[in-house]
C-alpha positions as CSV (number, residue, x, y, z in Angstrom):
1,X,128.8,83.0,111.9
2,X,128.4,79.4,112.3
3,X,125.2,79.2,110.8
4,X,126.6,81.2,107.7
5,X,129.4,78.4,107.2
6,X,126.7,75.6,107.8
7,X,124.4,77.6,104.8
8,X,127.5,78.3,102.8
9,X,128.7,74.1,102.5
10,X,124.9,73.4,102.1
11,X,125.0,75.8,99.0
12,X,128.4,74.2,97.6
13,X,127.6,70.9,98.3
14,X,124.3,71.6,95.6
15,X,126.4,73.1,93.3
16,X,128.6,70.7,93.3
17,X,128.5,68.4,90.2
18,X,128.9,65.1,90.8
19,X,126.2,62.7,89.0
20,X,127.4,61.5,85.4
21,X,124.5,61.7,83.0
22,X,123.2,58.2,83.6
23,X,122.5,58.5,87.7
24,X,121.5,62.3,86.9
25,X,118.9,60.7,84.3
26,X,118.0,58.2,87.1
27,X,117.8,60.2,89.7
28,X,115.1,62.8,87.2
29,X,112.9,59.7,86.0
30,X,114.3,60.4,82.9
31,X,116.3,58.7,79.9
32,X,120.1,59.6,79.2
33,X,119.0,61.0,75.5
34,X,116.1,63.2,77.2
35,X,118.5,65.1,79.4
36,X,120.9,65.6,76.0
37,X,117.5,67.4,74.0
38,X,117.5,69.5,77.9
39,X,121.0,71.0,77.4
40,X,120.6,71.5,73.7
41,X,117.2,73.6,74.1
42,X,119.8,75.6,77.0
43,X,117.6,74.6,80.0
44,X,119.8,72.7,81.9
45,X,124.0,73.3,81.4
46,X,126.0,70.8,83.0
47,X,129.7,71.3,84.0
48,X,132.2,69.4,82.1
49,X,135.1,67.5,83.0
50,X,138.5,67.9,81.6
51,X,137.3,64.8,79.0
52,X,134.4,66.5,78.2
53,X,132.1,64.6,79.9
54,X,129.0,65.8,81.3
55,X,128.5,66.3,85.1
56,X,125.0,67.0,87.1
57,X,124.9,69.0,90.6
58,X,122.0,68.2,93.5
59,X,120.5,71.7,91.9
60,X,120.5,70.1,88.4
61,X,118.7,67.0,89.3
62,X,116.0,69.8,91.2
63,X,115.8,71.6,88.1
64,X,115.2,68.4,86.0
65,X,112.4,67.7,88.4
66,X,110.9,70.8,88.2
67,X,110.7,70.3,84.2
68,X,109.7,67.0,84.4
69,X,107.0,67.8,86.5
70,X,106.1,71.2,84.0
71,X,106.1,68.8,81.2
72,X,104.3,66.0,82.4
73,X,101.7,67.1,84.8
74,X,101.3,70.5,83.5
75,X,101.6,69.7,80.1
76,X,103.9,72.7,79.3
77,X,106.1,72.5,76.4
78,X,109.9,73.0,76.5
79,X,109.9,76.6,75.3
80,X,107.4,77.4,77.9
81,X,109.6,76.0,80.5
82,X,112.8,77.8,79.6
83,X,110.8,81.0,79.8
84,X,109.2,79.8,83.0
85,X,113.1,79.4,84.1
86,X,114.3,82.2,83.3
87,X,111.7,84.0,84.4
88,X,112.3,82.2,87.9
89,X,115.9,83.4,87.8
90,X,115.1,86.9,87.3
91,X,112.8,87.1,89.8
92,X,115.1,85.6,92.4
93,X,117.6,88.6,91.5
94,X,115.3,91.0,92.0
95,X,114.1,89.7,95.2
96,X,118.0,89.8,96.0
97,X,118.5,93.1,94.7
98,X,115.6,94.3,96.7
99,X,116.8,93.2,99.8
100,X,119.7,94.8,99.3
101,X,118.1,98.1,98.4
102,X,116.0,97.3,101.5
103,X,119.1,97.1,103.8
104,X,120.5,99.9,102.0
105,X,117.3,102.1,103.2
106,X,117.4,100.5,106.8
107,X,121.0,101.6,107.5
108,X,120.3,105.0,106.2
109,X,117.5,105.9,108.2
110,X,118.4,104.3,111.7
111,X,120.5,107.7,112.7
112,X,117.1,109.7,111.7
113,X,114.7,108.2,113.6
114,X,113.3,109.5,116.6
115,X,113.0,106.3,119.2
116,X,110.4,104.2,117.0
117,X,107.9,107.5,116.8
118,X,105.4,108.3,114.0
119,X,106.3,111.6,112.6
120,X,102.9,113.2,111.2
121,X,102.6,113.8,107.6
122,X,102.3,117.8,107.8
123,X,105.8,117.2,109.0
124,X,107.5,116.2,105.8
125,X,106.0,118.7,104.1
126,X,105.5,122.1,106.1
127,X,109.2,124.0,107.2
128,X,109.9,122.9,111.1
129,X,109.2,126.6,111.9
130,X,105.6,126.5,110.8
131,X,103.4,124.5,113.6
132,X,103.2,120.6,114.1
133,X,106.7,120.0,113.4
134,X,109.0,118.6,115.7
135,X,112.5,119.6,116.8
């Protein structure tokens, strides 16, 4: 449970905007007006204050590196790097979902099995009256 609380702060605390655009644009190795073009093409979406003014999280300042680095060293333009972003999103949800599923699956079967043993193929599919199956 501990280690759960620990992970849970360590998730808030990136989420947690608190870079105004100049530091955030420091912190990227990028100019103020750079990170402006970012949240207009809708890959990066700062939170806003109550004045309107825009606020970065430790996770945006990642995700400004990581396009940085797509733009500069790979030489990938900005529409290739949203869809590389979203791309990574979705893939992150279905790797979530599949865990679930994956859980799901595991607490299902743990009442059928039969102390870790391999059940033989023939077994699925012949009735357990007809030979090879177990009881």
């Amino acid at each position: 449970m501990e280690t759960e609380d620990r992970v849970d702060r360590v998730d808030m605390s990136e989420e947690r905007a608190v870079y105004v655009i100049s530091v955030a644009a420091e912190l990227a190795g990028v100019h103020p007006q750079t990170l402006r073009i970012y949240e207009r093409k809708g890959l990066v979406r700062p939170k806003r204050t109550s004045g309107n003014t825009r606020r970065y999280s430790k996770r945006d300042i990642d995700l400004l590196r990581q396009i940085q680095a797509m733009t500069q060293e790979l030489g990938i333009n900005l529409a290739g790097v949203k869809r590389i972003i979203e791309m990574q999103a979705e893939l992150a949800a279905l790797r979530a979902r599949m865990e679930e599923l994956e859980e799901q699956l595991r607490a299902a079967d743990a009442p059928d099995r039969r102390d870790g043993q391999i059940m033989p193929l023939r077994s699925v599919f012949l009735p357990p009256w007809v030979g090879g199956a177990r009881p």
